[in-house]
C-alpha positions as CSV (number, residue, x, y, z in Angstrom):
1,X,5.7,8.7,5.0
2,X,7.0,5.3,4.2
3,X,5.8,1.9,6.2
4,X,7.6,1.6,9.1
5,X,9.5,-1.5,10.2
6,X,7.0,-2.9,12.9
7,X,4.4,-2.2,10.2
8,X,6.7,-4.6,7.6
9,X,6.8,-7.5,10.2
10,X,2.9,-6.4,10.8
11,X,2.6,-7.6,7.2
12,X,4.7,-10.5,6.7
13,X,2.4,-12.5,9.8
14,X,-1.0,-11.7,7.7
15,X,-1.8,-14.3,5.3
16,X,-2.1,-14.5,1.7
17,X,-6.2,-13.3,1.9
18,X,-5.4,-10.6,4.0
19,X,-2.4,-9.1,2.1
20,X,-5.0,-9.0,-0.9
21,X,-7.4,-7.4,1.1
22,X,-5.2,-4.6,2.0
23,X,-3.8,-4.7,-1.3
24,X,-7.3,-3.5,-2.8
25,X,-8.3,-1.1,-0.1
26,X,-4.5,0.5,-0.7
27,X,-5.0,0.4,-4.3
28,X,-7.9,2.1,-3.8
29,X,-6.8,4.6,-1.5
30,X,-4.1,5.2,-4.6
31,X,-6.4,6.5,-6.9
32,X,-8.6,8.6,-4.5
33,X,-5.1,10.2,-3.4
34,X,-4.3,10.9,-7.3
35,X,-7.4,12.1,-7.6
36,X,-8.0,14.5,-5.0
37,X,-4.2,15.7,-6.2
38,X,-5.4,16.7,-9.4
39,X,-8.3,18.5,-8.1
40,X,-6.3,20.1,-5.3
41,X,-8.0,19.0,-2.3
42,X,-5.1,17.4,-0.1
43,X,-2.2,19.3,0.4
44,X,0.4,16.2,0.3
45,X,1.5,15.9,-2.5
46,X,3.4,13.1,-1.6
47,X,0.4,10.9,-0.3
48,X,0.0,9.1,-4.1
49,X,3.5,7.9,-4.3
50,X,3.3,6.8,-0.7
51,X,0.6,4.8,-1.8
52,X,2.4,3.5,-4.7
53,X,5.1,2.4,-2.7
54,X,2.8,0.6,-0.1
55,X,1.3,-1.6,-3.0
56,X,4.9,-2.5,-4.4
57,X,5.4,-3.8,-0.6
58,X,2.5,-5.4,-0.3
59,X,2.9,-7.3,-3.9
60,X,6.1,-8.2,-3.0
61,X,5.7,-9.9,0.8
62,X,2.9,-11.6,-1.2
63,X,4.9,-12.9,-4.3
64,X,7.3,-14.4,-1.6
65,X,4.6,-16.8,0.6
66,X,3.6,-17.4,-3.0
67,X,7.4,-19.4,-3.5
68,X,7.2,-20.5,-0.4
């Protein structure tokens, strides 16, 4: 399921340290998804491109208080 709008403003408050934080534990998250997909443990399928998505969000909210 993708992020939901309170979970995007969530986000945008934390600061830089945080996003990075969440980026690694997400990232991580990621591959244990992609993982456990392969070996047929979870039954969403969609849970690694979920992920994926999260990380894109997460880079980009932190790429912006980068410019700013």
């Amino acid at each position: 399921m993708r992020m939901k709008r309170k979970d995007l403003k969530e986000l945008h408050l934390k600061t830089p340290t945080e996003l990075t934080e969440l980026l690694k534990k997400t990232e991580q998250e990621f591959i244990k998804a992609g993982l456990e997909l392969r070996m047929g443990k979870i039954k969403n399928w969609r849970l690694p491109a979920t992920k994926r998505h999260e990380i894109a969000q997460i880079k980009s909210i932190a790429r912006q208080k980068e410019a700013k």
